[in-house]
PDB file of N, CA, C and O in Angstrom:
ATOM      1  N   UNK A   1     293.837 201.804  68.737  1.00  0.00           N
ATOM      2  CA  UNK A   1     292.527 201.470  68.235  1.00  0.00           C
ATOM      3  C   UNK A   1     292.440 199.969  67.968  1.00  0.00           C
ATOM      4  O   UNK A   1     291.589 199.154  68.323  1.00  0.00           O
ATOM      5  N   UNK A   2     293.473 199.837  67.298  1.00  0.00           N
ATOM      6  CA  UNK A   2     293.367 197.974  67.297  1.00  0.00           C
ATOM      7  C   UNK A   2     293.454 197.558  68.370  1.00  0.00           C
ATOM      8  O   UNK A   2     292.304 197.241  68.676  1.00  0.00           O
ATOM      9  N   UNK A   3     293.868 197.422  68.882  1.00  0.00           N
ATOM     10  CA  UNK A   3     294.342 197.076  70.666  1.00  0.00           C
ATOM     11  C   UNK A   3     292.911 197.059  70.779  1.00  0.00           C
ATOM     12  O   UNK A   3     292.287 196.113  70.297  1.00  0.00           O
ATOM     13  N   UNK A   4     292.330 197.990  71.356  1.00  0.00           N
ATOM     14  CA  UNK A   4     290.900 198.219  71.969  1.00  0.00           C
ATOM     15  C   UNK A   4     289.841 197.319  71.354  1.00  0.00           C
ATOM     16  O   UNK A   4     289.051 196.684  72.053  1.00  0.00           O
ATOM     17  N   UNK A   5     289.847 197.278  69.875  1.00  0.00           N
ATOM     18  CA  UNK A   5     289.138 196.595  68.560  1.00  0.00           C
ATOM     19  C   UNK A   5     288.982 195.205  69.534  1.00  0.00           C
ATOM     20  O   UNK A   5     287.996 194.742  70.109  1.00  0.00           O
ATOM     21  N   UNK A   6     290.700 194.652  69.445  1.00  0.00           N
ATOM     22  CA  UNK A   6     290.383 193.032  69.622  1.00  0.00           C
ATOM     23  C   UNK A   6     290.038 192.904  70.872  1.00  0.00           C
ATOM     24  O   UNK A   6     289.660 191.758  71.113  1.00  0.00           O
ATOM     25  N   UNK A   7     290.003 193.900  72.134  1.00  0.00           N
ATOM     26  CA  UNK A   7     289.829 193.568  73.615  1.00  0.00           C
ATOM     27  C   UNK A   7     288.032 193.730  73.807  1.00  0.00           C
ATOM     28  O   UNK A   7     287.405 193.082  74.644  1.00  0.00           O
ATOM     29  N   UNK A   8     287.452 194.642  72.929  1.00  0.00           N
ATOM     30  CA  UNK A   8     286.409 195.340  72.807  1.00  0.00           C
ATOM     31  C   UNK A   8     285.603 194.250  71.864  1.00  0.00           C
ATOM     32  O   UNK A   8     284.492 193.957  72.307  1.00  0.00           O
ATOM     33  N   UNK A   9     285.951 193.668  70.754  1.00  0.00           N
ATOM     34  CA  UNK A   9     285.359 193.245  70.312  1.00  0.00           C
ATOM     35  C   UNK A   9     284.504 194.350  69.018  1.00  0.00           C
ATOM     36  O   UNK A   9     284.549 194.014  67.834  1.00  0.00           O
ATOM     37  N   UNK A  10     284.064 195.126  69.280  1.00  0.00           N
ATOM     38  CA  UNK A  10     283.766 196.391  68.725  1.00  0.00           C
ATOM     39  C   UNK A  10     284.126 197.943  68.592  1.00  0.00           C
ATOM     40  O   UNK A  10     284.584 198.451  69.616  1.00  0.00           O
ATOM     41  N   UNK A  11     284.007 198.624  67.668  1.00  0.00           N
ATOM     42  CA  UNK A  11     284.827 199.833  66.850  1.00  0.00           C
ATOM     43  C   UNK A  11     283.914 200.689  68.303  1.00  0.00           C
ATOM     44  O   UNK A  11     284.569 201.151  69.238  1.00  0.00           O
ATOM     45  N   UNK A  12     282.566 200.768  68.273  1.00  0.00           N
ATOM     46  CA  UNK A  12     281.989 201.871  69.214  1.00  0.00           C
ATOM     47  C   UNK A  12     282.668 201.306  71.125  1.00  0.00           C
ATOM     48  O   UNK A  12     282.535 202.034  72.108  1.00  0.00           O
ATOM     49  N   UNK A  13     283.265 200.058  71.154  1.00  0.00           N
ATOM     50  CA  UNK A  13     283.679 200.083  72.392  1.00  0.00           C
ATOM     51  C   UNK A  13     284.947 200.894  72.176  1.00  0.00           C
ATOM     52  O   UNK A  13     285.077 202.014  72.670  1.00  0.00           O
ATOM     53  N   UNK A  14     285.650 200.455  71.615  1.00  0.00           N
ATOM     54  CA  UNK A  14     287.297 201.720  71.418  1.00  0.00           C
ATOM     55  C   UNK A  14     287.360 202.740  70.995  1.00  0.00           C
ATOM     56  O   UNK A  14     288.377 203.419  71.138  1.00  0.00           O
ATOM     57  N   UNK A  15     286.447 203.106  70.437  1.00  0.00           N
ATOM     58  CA  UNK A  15     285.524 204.561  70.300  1.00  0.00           C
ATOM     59  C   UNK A  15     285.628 205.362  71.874  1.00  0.00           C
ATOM     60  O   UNK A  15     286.184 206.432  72.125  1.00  0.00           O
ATOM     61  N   UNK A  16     284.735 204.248  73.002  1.00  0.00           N
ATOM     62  CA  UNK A  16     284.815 205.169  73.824  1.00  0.00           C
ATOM     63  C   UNK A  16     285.810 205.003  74.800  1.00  0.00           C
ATOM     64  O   UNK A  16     286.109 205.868  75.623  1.00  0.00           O
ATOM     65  N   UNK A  17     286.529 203.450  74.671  1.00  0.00           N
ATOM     66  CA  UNK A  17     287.514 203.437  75.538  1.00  0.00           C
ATOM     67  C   UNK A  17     289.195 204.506  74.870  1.00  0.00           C
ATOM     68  O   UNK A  17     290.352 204.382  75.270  1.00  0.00           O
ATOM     69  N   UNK A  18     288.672 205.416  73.834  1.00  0.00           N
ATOM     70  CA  UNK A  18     289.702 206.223  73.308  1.00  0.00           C
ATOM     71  C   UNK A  18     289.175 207.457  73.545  1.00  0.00           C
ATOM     72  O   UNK A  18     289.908 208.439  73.426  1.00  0.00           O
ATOM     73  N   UNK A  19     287.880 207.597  73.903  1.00  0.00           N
ATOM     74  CA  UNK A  19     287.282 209.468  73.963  1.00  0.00           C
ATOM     75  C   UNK A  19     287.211 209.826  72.990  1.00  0.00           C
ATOM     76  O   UNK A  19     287.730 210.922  72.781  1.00  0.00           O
ATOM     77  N   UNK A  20     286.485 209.067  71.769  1.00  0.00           N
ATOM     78  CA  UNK A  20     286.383 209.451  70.423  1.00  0.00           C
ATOM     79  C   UNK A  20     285.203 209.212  69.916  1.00  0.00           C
ATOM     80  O   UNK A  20     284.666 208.166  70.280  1.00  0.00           O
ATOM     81  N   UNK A  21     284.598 209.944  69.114  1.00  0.00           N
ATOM     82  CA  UNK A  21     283.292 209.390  68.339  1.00  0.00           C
ATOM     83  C   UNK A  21     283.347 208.697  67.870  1.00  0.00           C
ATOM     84  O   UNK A  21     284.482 208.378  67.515  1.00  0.00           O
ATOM     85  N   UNK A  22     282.226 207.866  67.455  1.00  0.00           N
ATOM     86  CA  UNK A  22     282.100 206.164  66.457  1.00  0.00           C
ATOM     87  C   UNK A  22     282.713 206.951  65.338  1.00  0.00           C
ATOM     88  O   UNK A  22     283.859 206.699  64.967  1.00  0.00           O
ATOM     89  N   UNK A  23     281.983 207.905  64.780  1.00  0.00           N
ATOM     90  CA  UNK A  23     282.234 208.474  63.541  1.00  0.00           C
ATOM     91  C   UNK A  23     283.753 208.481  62.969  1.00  0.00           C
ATOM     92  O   UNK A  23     284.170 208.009  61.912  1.00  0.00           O
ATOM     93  N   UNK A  24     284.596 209.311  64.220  1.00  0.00           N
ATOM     94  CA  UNK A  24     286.039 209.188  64.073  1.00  0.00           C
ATOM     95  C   UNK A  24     286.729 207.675  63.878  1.00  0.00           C
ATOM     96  O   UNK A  24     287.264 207.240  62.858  1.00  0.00           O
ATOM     97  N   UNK A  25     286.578 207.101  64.988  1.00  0.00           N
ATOM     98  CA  UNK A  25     286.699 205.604  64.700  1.00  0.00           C
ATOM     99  C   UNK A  25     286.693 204.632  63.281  1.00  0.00           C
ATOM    100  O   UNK A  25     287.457 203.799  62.794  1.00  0.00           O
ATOM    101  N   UNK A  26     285.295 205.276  62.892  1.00  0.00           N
ATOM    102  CA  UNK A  26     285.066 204.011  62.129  1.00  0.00           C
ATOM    103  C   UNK A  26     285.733 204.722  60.629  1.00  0.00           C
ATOM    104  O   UNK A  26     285.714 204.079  59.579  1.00  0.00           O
ATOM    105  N   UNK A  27     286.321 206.156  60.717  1.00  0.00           N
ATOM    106  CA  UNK A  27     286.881 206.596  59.486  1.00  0.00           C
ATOM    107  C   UNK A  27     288.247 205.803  59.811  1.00  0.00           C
ATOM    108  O   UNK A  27     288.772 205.237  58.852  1.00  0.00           O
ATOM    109  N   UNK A  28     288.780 205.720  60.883  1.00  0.00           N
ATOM    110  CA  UNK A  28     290.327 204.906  61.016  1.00  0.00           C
ATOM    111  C   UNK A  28     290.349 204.062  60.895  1.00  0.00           C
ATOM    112  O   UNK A  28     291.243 203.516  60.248  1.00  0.00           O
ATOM    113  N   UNK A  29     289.001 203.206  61.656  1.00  0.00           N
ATOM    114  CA  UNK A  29     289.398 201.620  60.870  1.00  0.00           C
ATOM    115  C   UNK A  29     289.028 201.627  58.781  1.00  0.00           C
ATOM    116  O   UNK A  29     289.805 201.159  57.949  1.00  0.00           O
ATOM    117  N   UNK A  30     288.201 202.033  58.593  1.00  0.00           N
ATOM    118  CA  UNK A  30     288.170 202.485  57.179  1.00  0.00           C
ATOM    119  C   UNK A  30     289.489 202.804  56.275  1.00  0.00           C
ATOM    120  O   UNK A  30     289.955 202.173  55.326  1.00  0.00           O
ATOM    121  N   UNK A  31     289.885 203.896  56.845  1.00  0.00           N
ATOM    122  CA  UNK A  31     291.732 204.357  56.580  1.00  0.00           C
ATOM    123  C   UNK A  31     292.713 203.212  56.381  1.00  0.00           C
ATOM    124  O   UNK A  31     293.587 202.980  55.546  1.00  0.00           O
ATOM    125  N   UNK A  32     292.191 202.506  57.583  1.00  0.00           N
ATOM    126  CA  UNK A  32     293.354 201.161  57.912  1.00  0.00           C
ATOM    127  C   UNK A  32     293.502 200.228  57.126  1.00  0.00           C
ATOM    128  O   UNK A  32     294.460 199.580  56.706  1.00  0.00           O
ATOM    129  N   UNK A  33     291.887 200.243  56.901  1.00  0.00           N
ATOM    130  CA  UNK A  33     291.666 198.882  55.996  1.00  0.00           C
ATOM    131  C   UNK A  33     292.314 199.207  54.688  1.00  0.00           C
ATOM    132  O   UNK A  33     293.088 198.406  54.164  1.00  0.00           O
ATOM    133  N   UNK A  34     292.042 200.269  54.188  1.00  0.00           N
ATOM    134  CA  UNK A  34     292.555 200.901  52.685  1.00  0.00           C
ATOM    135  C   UNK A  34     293.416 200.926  52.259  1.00  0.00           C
ATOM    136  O   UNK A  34     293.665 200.702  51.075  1.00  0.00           O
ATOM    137  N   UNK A  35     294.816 201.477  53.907  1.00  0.00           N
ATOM    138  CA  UNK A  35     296.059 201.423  53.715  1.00  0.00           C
ATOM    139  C   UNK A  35     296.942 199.799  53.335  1.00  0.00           C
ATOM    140  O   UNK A  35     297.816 199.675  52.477  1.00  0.00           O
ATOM    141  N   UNK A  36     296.492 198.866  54.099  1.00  0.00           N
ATOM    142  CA  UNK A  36     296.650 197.465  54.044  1.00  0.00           C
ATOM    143  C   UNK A  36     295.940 197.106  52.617  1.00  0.00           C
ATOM    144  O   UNK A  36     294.885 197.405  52.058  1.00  0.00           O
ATOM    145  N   UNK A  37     296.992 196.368  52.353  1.00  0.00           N
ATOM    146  CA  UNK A  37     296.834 195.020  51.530  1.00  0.00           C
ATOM    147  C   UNK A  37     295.872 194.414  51.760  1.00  0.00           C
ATOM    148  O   UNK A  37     295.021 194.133  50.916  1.00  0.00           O
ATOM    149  N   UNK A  38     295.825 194.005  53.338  1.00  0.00           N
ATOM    150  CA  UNK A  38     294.776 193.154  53.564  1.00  0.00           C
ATOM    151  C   UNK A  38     294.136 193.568  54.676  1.00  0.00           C
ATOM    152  O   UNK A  38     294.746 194.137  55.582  1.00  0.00           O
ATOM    153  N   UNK A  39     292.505 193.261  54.730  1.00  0.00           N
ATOM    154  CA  UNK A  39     291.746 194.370  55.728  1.00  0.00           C
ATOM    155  C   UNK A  39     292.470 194.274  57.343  1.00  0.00           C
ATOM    156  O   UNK A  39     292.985 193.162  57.461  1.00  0.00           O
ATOM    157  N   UNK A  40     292.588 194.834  58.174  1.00  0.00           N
ATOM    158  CA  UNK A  40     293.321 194.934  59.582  1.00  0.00           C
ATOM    159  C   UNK A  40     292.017 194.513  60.543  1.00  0.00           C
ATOM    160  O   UNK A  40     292.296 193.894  61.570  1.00  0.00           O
ATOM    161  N   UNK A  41     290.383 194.856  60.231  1.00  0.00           N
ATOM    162  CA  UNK A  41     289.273 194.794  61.310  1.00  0.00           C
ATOM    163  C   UNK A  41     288.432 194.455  60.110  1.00  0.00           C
ATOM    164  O   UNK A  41     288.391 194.970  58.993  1.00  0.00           O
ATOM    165  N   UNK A  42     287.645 193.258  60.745  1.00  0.00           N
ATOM    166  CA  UNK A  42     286.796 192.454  60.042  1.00  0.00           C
ATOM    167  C   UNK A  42     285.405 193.304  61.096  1.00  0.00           C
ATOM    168  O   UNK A  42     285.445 193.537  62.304  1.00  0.00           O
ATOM    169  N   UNK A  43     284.332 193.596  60.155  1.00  0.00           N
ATOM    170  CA  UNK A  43     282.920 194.126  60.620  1.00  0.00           C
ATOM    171  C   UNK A  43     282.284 193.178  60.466  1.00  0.00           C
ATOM    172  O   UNK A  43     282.551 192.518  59.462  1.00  0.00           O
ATOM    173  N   UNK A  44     281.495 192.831  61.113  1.00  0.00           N
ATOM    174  CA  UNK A  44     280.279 192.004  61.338  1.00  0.00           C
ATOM    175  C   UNK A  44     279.246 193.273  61.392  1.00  0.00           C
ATOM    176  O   UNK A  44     279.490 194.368  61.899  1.00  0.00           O
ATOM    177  N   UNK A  45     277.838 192.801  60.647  1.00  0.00           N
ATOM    178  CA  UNK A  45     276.573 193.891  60.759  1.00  0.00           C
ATOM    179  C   UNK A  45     275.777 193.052  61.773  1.00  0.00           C
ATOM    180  O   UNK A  45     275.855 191.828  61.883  1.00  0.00           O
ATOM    181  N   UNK A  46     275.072 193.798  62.430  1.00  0.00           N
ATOM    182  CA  UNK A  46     273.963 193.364  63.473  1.00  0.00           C
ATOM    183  C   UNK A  46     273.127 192.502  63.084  1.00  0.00           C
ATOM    184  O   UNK A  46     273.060 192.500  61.855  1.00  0.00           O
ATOM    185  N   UNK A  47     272.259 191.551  63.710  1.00  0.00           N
ATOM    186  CA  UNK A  47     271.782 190.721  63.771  1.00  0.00           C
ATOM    187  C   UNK A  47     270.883 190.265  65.272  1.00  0.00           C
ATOM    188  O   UNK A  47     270.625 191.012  66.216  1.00  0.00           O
ATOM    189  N   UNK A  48     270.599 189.097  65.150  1.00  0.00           N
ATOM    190  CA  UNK A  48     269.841 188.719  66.774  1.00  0.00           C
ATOM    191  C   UNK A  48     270.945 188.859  67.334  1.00  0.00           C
ATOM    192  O   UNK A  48     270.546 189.758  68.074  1.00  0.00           O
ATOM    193  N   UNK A  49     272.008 188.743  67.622  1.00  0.00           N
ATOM    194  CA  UNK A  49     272.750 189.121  68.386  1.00  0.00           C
ATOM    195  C   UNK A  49     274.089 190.423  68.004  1.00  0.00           C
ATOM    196  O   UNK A  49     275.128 190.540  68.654  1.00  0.00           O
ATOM    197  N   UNK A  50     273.809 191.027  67.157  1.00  0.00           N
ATOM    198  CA  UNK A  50     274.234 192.560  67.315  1.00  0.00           C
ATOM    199  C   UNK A  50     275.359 192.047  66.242  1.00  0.00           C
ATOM    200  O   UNK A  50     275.636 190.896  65.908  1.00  0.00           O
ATOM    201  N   UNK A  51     275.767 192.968  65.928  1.00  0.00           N
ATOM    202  CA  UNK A  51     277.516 192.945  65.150  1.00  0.00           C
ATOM    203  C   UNK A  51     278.347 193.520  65.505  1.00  0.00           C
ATOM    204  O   UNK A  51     277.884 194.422  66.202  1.00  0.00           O
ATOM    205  N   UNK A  52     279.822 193.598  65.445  1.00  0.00           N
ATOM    206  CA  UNK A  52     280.837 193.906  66.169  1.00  0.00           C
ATOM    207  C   UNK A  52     282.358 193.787  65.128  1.00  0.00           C
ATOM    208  O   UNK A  52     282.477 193.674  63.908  1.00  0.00           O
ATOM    209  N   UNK A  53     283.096 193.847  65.927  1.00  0.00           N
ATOM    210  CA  UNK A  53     284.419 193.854  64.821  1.00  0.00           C
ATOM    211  C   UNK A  53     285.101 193.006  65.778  1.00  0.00           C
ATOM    212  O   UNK A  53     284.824 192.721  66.943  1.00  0.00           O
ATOM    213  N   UNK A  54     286.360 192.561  64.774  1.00  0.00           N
ATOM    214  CA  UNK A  54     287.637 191.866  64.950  1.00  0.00           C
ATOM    215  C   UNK A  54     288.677 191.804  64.510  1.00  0.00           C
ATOM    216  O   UNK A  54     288.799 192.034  63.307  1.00  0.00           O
ATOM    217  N   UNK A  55     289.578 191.546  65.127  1.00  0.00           N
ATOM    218  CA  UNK A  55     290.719 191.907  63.987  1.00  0.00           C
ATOM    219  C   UNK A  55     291.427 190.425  63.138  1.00  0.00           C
ATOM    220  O   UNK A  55     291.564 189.411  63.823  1.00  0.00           O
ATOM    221  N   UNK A  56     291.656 190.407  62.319  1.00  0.00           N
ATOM    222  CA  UNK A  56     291.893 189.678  61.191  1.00  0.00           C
ATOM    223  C   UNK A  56     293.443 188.809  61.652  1.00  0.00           C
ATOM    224  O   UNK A  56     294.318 189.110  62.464  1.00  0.00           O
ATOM    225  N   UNK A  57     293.356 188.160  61.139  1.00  0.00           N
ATOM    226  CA  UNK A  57     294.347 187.575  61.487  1.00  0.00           C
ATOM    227  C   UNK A  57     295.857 188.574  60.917  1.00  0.00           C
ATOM    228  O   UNK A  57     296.877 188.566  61.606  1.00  0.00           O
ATOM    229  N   UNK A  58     295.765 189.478  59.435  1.00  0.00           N
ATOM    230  CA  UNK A  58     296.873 190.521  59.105  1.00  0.00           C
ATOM    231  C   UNK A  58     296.641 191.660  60.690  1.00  0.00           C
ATOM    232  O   UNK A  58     297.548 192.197  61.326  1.00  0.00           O
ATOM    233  N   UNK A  59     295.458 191.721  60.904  1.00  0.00           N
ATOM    234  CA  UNK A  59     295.206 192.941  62.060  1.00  0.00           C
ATOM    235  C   UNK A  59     296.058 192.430  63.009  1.00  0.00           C
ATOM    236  O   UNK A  59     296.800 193.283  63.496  1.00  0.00           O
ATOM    237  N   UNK A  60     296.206 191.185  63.477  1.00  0.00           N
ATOM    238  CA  UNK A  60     296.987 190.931  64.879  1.00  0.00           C
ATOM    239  C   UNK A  60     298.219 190.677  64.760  1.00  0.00           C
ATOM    240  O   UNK A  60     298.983 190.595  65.722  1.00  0.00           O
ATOM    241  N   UNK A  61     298.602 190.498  63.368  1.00  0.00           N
ATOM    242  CA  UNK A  61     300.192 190.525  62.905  1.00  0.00           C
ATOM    243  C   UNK A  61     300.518 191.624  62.579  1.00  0.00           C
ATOM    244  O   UNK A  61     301.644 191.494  62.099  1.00  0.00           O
ATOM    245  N   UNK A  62     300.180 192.812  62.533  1.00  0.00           N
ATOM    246  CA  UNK A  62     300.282 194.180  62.394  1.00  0.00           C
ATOM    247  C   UNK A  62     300.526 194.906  63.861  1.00  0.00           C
ATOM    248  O   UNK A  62     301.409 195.678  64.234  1.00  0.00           O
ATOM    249  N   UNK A  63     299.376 194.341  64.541  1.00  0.00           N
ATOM    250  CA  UNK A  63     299.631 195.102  65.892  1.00  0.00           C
ATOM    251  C   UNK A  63     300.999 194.739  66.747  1.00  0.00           C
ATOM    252  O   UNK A  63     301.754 195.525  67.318  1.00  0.00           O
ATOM    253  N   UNK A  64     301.108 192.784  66.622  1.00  0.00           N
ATOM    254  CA  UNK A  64     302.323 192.125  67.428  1.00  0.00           C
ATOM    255  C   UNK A  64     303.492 193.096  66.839  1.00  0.00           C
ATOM    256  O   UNK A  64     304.138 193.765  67.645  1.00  0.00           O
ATOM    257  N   UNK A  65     303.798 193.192  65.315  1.00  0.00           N
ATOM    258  CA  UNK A  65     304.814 194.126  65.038  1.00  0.00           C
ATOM    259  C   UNK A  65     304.978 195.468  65.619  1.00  0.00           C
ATOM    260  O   UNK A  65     306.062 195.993  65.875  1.00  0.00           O
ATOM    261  N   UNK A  66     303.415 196.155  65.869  1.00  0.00           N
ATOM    262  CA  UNK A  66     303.834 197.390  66.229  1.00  0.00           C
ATOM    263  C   UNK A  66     304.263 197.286  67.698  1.00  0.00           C
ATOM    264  O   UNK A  66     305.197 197.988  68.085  1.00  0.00           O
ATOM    265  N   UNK A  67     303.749 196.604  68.383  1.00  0.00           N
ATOM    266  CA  UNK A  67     303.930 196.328  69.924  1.00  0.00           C
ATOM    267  C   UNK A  67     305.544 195.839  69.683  1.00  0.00           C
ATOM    268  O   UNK A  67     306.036 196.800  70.276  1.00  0.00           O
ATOM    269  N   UNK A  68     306.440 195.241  69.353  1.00  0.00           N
ATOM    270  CA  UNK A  68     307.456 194.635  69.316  1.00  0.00           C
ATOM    271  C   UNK A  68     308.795 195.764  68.769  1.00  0.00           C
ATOM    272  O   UNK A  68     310.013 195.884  68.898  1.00  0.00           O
ATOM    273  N   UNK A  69     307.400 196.587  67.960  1.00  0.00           N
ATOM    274  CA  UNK A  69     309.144 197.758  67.328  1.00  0.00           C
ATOM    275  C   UNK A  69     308.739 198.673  68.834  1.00  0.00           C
ATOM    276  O   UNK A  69     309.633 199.114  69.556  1.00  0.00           O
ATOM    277  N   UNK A  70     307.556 198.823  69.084  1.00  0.00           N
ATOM    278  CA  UNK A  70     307.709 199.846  70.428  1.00  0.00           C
ATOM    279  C   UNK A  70     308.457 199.181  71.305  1.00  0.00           C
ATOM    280  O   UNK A  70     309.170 200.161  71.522  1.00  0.00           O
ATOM    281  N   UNK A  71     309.066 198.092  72.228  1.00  0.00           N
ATOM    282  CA  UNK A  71     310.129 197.652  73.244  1.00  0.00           C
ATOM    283  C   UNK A  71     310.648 197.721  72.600  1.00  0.00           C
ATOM    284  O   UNK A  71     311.394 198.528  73.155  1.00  0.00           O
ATOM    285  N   UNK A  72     311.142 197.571  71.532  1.00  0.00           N
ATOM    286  CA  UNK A  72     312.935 197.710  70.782  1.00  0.00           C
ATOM    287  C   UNK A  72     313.383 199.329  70.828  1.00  0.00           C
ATOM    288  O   UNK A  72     314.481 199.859  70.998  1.00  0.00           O
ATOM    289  N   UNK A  73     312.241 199.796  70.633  1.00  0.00           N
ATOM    290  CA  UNK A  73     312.839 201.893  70.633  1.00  0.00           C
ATOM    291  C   UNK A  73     312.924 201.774  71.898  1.00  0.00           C
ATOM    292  O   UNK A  73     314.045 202.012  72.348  1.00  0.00           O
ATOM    293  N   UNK A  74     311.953 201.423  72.799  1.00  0.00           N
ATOM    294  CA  UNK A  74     311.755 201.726  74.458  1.00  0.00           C
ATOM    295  C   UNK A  74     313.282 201.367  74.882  1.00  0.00           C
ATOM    296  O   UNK A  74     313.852 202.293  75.460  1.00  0.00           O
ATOM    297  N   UNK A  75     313.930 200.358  74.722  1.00  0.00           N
ATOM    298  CA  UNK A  75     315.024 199.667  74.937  1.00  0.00           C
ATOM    299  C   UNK A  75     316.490 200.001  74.456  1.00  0.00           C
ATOM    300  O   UNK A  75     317.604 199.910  74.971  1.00  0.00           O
ATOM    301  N   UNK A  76     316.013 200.412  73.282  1.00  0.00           N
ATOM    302  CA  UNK A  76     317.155 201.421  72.675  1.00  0.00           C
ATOM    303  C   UNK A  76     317.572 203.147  73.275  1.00  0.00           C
ATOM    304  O   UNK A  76     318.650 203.741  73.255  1.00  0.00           O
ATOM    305  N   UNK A  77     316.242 203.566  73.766  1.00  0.00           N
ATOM    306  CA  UNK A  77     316.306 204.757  73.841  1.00  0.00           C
ATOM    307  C   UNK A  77     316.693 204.769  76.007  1.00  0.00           C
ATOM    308  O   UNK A  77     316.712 205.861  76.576  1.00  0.00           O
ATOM    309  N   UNK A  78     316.906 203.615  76.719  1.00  0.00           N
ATOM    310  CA  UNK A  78     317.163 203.424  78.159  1.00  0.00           C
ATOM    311  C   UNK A  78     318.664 203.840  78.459  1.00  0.00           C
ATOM    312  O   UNK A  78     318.863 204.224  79.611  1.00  0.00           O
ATOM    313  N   UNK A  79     319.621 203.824  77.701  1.00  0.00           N
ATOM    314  CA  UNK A  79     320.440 204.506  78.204  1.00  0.00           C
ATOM    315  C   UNK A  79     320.751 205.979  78.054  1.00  0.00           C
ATOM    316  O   UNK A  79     321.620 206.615  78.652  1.00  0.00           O
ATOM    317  N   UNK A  80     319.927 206.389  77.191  1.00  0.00           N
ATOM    318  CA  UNK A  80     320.336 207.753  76.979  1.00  0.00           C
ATOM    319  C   UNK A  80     319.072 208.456  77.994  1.00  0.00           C
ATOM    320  O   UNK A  80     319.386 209.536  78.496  1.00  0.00           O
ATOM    321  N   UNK A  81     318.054 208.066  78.235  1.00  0.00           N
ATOM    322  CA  UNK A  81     317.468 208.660  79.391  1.00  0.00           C
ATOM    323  C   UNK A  81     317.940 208.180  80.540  1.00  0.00           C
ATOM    324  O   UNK A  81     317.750 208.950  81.482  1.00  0.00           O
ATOM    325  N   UNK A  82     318.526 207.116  80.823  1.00  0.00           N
ATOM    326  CA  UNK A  82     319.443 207.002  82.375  1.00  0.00           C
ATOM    327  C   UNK A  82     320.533 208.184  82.521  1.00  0.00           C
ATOM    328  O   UNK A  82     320.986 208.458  83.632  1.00  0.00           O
ATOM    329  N   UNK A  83     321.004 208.986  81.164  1.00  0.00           N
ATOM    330  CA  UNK A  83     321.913 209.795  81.213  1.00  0.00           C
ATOM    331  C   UNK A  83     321.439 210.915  81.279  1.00  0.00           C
ATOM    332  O   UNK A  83     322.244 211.846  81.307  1.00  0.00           O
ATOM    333  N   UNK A  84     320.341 211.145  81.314  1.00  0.00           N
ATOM    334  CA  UNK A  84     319.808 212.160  81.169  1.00  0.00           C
ATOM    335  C   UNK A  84     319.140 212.806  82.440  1.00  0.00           C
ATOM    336  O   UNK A  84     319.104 213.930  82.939  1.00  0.00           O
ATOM    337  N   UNK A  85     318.674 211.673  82.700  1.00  0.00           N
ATOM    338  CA  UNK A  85     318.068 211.721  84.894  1.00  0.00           C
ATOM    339  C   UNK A  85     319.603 211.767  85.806  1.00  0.00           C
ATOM    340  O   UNK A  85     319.873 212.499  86.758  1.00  0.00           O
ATOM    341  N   UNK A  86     320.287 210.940  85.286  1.00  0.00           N
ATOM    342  CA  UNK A  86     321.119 211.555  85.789  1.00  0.00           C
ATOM    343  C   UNK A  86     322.264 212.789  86.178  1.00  0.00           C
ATOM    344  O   UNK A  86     323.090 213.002  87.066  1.00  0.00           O
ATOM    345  N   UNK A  87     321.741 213.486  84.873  1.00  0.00           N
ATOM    346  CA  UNK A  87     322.256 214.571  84.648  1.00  0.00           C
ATOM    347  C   UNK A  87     321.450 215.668  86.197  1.00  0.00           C
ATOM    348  O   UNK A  87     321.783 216.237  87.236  1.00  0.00           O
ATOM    349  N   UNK A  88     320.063 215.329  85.206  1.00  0.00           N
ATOM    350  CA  UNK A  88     318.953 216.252  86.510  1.00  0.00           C
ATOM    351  C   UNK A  88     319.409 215.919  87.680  1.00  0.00           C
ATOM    352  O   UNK A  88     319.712 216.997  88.192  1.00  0.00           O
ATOM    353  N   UNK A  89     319.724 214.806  88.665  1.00  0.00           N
ATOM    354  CA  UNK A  89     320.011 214.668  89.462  1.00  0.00           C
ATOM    355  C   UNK A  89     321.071 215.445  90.392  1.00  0.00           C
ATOM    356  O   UNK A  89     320.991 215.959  91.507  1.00  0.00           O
ATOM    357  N   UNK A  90     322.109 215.302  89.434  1.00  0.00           N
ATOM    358  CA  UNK A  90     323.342 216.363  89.692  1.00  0.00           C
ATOM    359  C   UNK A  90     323.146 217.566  89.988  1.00  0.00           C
ATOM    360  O   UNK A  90     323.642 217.943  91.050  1.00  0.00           O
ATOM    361  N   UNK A  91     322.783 218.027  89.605  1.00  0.00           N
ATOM    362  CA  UNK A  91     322.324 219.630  89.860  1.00  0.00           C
ATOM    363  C   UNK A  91     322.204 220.051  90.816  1.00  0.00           C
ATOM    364  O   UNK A  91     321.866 221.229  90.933  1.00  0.00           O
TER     365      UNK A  91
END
């Protein structure tokens, strides 16, 4: 959802680039914000030119972490699935 947030610019674009209602959405970024210290998606309200979201400067240091522990598991977890295809292979 963050991902989408900062590419999207807005909660109803990652809404649908996730197959989810605004409604659902905008309870997670809500959730998110609550869980954090500090808000994760900054809302902008509409105007002459519409409103939209962004993510905060804690939002994009939140996501770089989550993106960074995911290759460290991905990376950790490569030899034991090389052992594992290779097992299937054998057979």
């Amino acid at each position: 959802m963050l991902e989408l947030i900062g590419q999207t610019g807005s909660i109803s674009g990652a809404a649908r680039g996730m197959g989810m209602s605004y409604r659902r959405a905008w309870a997670l970024v809500q959730a998110v914000n609550a869980t954090f210290r500090k808000p994760l998606v900054e809302c902008k309200t509409g105007g002459a030119r519409g409103g939209g979201a962004a993510l905060t400067k804690e939002g994009v240091a939140v996501l770089k972490a989550y993106r960074d522990a995911e290759q460290a598991a991905l990376k950790a977890v490569r030899p034991y699935v090389r052992r594992i295809r290779a097992r299937m292979r054998s057979r």
